[in-house]
VEXDREN-2710 file (C-alpha; in Angstrom, 1 decimal):
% VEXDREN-2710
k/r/px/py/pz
1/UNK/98.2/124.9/132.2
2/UNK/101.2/125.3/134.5
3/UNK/101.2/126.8/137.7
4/UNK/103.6/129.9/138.5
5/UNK/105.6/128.9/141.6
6/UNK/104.2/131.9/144.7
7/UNK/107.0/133.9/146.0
8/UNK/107.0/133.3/149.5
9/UNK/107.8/136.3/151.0
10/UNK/109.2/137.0/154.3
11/UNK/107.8/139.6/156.7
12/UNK/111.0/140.4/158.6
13/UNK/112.6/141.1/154.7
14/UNK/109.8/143.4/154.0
15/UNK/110.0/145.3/157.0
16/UNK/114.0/146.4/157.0
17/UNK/113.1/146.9/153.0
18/UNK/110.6/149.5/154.0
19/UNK/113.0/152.1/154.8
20/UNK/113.0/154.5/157.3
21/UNK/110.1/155.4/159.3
22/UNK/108.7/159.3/157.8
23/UNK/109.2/162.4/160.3
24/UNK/106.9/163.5/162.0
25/UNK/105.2/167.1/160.0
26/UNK/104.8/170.0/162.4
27/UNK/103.3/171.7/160.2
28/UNK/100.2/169.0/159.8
29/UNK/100.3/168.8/163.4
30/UNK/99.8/172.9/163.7
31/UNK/97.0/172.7/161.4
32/UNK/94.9/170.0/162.8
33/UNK/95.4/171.0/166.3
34/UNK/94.6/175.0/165.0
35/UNK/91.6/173.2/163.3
36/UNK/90.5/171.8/166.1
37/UNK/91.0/175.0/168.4
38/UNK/89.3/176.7/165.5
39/UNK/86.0/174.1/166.3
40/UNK/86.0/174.1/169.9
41/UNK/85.9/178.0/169.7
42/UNK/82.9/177.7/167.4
43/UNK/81.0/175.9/169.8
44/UNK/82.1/177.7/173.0
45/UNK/80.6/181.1/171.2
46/UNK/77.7/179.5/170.1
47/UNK/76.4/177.8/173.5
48/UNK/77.5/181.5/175.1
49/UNK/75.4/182.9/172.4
50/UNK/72.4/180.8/173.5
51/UNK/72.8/181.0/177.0
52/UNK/73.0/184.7/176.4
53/UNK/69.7/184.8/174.5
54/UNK/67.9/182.8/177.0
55/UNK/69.1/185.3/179.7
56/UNK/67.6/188.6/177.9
57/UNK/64.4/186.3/177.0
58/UNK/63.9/185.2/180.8
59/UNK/64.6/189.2/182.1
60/UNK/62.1/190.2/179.4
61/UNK/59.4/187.3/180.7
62/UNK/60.5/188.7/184.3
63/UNK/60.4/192.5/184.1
64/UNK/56.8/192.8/185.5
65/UNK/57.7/190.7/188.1
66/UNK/60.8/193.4/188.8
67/UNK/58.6/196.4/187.9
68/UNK/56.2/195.2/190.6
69/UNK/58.9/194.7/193.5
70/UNK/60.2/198.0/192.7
71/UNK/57.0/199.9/193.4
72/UNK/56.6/197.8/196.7
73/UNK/60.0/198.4/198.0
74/UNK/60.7/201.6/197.3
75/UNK/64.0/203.7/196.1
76/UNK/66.3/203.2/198.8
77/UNK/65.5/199.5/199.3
78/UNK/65.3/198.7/195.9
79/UNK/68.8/200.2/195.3
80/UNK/70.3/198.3/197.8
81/UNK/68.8/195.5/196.2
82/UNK/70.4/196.5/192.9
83/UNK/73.5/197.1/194.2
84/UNK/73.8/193.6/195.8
85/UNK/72.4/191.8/193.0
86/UNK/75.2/194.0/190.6
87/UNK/78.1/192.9/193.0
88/UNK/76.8/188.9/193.1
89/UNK/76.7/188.9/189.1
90/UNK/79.9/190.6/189.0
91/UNK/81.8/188.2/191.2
92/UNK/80.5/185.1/189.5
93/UNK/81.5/186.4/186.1
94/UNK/85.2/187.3/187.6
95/UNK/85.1/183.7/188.8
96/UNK/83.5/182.1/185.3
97/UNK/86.2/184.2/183.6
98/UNK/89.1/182.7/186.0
99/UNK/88.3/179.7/186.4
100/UNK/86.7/178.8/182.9
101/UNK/84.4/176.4/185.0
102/UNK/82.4/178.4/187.3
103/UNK/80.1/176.5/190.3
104/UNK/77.1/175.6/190.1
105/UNK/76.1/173.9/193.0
106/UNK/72.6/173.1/192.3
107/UNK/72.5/172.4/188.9
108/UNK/73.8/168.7/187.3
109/UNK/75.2/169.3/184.3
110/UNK/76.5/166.2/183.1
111/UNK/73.1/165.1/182.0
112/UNK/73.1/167.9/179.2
113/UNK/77.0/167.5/178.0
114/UNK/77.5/168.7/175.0
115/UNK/80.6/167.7/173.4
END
């Protein structure tokens, strides 16, 4: 048996022989960036969705609590007390909506991260 002689091959050879580098696609680019805006969304609505739902479940567990501090305030106090509490929830959803990140200065966060 007779050995082949290897062809040595060069690397520096290869490399001009490769040809031109491809273009970049825009339109892959706009797809996996549309893809991934497409996920992110997903998951924003989804942990809204939850936080929502835990919201109506804790007013639901609360509402004797509220019914009772109603009858022991009274109408005018207790709509002062709603109007207050209204104006609060209002301005921290005008500054969640604003600032996409809204404070929460007693709560850590970073523990329960998500993505």
């Amino acid at each position: 048996m007779t050995r082949e002689p290897e062809q040595q091959t060069d690397p520096l050879a290869a490399f001009f022989q490769a040809g031109e580098v491809p273009s970049v696609d825009p339109a892959f680019r706009i797809e996996v960036m549309e893809a991934v805006a497409r996920r992110r969304f997903r998951i924003g609505l989804a942990v809204r969705a939850a936080v929502l739902a835990g919201l109506v479940v804790l007013a639901g567990l609360l509402m004797p609590v509220i019914d009772q501090l109603a009858v022991s305030l009274g109408a005018p106090l207790l709509e002062l007390l709603v109007v207050l509490l209204v104006t609060g929830l209002v301005a921290y959803a005008g500054q969640a909506w604003l600032r996409r990140n809204p404070d929460r200065p007693l709560l850590r966060w970073r523990r329960f991260r998500i993505f």
